[in-house]
N, CA, C and O of each residue as an XYZ file, in Angstrom:
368
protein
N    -100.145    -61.328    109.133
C    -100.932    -60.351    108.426
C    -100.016    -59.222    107.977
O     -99.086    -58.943    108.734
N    -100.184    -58.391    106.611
C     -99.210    -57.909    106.159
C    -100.544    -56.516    105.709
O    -101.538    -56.637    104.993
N    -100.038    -55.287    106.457
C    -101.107    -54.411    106.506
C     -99.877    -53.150    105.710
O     -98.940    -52.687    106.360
N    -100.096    -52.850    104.532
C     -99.967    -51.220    104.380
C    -100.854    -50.204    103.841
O    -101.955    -50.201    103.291
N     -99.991    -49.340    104.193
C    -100.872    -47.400    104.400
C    -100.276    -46.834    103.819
O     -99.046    -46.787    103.839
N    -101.204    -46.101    102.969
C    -100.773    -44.642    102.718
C    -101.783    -43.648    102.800
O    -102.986    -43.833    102.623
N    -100.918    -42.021    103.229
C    -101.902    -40.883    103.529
C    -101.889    -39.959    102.190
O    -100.806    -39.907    101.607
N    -102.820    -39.330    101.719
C    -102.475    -38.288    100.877
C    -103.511    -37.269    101.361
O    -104.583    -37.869    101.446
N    -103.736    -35.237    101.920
C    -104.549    -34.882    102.674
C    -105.270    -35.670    103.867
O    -104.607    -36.377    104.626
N    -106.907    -35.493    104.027
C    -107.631    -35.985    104.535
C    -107.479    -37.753    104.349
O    -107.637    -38.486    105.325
N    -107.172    -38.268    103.051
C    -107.203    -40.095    103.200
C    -106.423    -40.389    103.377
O    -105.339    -39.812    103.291
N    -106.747    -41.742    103.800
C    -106.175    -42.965    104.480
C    -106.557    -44.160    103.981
O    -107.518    -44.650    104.573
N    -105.876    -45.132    102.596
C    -105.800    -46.004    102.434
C    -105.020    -47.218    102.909
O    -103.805    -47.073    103.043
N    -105.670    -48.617    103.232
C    -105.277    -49.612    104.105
C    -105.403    -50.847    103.084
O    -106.511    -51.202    102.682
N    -104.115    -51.541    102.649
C    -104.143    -53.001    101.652
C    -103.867    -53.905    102.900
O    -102.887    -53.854    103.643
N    -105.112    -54.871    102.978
C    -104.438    -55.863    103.545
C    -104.556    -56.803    102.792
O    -105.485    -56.822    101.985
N    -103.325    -58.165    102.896
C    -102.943    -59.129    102.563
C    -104.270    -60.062    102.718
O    -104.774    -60.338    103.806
N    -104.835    -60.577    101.239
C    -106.210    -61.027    101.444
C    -106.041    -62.714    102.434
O    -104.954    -62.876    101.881
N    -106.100    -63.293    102.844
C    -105.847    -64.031    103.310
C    -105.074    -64.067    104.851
O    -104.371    -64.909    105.410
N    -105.634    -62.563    105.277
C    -105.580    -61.841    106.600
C    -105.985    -62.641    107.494
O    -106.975    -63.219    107.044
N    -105.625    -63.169    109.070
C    -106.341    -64.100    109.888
C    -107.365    -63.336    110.696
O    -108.092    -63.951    111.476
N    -107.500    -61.442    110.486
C    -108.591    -60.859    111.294
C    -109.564    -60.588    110.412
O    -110.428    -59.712    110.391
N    -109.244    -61.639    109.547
C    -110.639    -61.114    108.239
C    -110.855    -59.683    107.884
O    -111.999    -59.305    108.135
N    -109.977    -58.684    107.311
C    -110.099    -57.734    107.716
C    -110.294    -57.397    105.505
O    -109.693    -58.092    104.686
N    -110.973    -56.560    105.231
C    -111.337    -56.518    104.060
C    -109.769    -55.985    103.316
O    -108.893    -55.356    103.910
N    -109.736    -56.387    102.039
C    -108.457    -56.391    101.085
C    -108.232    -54.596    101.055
O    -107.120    -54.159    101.353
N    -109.362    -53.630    100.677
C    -108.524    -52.397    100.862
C    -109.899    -51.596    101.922
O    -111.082    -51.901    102.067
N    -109.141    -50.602    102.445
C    -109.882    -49.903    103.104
C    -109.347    -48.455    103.264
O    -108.186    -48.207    103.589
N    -110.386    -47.429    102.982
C    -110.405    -46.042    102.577
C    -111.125    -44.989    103.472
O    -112.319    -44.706    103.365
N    -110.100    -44.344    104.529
C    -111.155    -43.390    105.587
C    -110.975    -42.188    104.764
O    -110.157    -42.158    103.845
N    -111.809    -41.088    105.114
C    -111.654    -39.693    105.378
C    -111.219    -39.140    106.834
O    -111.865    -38.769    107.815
N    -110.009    -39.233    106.579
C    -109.617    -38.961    108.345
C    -110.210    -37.537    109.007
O    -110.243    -37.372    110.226
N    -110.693    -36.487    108.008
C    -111.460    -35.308    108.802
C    -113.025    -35.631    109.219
O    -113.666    -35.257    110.202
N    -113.390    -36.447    108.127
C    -114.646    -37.077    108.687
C    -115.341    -37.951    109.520
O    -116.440    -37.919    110.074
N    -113.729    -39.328    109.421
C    -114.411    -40.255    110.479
C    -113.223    -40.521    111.044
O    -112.793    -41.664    110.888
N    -112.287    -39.397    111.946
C    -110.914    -40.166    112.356
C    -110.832    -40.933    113.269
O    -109.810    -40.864    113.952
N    -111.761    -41.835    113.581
C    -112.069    -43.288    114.447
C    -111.987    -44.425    113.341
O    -111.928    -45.573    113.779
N    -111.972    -44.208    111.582
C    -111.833    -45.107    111.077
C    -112.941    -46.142    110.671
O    -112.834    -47.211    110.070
N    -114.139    -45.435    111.233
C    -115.485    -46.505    111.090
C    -115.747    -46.701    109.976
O    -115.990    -47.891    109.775
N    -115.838    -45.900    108.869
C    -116.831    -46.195    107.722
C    -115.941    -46.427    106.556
O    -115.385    -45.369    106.258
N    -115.651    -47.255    105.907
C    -114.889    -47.402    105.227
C    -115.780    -46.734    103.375
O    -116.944    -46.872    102.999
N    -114.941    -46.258    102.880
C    -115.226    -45.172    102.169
C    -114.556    -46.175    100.289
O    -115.035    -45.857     99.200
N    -113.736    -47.006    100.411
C    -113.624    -47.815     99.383
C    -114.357    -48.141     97.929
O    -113.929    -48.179     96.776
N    -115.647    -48.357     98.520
C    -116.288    -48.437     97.774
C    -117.422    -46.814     96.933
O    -117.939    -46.677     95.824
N    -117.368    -46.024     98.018
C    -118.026    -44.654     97.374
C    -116.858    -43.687     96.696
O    -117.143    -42.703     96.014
N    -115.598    -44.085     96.964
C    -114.848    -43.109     96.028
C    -113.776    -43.822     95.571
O    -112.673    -43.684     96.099
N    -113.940    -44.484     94.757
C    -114.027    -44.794     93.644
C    -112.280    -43.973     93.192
O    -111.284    -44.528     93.655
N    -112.135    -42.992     92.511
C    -110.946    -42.372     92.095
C    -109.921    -42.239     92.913
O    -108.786    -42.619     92.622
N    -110.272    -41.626     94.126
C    -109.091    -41.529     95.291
C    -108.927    -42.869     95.662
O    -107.760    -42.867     96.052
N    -109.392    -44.142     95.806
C    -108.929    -45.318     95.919
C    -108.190    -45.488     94.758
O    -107.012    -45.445     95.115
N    -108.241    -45.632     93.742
C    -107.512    -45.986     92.508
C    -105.934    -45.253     92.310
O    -104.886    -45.712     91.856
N    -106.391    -43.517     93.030
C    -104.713    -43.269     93.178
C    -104.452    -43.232     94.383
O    -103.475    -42.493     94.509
N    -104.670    -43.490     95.036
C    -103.882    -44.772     96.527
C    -103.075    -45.573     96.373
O    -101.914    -45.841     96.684
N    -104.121    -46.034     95.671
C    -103.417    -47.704     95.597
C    -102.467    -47.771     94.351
O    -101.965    -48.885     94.201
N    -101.973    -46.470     93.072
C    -101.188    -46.174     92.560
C    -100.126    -45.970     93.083
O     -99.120    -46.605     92.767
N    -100.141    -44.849     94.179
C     -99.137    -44.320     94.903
C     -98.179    -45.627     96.262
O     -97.037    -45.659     96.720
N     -99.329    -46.428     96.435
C     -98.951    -47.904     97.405
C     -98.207    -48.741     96.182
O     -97.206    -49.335     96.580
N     -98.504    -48.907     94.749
C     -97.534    -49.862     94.056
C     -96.095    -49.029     94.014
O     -95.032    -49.517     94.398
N     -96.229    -47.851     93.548
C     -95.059    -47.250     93.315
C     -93.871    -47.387     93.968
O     -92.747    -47.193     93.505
N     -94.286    -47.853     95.456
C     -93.694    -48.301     96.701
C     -92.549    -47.188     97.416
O     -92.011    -46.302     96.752
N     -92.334    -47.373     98.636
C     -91.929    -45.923     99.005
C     -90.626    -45.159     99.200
O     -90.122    -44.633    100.193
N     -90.131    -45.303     97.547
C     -89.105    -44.216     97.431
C     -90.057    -43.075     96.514
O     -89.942    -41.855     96.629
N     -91.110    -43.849     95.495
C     -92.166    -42.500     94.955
C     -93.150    -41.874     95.849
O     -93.451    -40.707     95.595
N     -93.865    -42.625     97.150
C     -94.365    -42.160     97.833
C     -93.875    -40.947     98.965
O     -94.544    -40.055     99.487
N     -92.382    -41.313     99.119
C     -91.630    -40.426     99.998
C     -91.701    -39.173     99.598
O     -91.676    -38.894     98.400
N     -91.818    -38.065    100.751
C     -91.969    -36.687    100.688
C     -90.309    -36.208    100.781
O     -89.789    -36.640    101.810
N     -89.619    -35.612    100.136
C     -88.647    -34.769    100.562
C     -88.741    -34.450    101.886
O     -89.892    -34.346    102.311
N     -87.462    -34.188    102.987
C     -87.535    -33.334    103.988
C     -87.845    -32.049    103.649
O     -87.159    -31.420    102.843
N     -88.972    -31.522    104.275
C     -89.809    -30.188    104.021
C     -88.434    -28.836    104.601
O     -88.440    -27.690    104.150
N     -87.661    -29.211    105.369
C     -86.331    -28.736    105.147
C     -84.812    -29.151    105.574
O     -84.875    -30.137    106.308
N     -83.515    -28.741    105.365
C     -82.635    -29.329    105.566
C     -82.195    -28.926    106.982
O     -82.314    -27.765    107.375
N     -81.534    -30.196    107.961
C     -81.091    -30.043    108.805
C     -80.095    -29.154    108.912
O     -79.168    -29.266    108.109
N     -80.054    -28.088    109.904
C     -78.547    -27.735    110.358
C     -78.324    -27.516    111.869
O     -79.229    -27.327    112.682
N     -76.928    -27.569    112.158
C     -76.148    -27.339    113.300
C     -76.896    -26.222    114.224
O     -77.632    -25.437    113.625
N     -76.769    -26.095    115.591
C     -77.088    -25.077    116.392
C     -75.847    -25.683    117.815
O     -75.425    -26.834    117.930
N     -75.579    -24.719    118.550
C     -74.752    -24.655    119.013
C     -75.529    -25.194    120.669
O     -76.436    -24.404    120.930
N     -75.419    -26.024    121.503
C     -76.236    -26.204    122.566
C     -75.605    -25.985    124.030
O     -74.795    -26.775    124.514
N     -75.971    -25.062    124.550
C     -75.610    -24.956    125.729
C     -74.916    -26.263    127.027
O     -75.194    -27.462    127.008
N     -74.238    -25.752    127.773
C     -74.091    -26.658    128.471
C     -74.722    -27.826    129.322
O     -74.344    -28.992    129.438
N     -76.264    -26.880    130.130
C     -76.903    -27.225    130.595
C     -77.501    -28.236    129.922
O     -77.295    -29.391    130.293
N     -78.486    -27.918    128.628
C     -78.770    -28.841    127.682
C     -78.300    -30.263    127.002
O     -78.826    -31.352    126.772
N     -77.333    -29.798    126.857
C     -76.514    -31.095    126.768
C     -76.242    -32.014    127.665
O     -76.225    -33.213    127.388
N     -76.047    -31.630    128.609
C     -76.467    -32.594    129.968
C     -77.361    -32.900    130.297
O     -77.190    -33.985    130.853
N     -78.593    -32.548    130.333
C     -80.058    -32.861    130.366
C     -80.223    -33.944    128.969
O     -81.045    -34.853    129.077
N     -79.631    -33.848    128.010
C     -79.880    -34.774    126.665
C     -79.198    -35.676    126.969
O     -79.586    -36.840    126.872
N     -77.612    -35.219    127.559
C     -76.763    -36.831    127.898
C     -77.763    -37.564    128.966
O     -78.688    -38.227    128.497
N     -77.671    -37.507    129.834
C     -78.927    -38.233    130.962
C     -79.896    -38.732    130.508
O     -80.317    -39.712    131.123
N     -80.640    -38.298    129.291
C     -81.659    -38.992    128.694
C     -81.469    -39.796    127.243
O     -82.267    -40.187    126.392
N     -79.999    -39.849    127.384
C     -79.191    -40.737    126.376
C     -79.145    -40.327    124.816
O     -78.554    -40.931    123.921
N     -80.044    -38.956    124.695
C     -79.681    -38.555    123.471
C     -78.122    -38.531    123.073
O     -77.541    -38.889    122.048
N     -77.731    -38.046    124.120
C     -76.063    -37.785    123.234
C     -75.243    -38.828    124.167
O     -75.803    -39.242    125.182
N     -73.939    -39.262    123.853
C     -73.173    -39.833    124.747
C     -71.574    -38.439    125.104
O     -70.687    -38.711    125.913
């Protein structure tokens, strides 16, 4: 089964590969502030926000990708820290 997503605000559009073995319907459309359990699938009542979903899902995801909201930089880390990160294998 070959399931993708995309979010834009509140939605959540879902393409699955029709010929899914959980029978699971070809697209599916939550309002994640309204039903964020995912129950009611919304596909069929809106109509426009499905249509640019599933725009933004062909475009595939170098157009869907968000910029990093900012650029990484350096900070200087204490000793202690760094030993607490080596031990938990962040750093070697």
């Amino acid at each position: 089964m070959i399931l993708t997503a995309v979010r834009s605000g509140p939605w959540k559009l879902i393409r699955a590969n029709p010929d899914n073995h959980r029978g699971l319907p070809k697209i599916q459309l939550f309002n994640l502030e309204a039903d964020p359990l995912e129950k009611k699938n919304q596909a069929v009542n809106e109509k426009t926000i499905r249509e640019e979903l599933i725009k933004v899902l062909q475009a595939g995801p170098s157009r869907a990708a968000k910029p990093p909201a900012t650029k990484p930089e350096e900070v200087e880390i204490d000793p202690e820290t760094e030993e607490q990160l080596r031990s938990l294998g962040y750093t070697e």
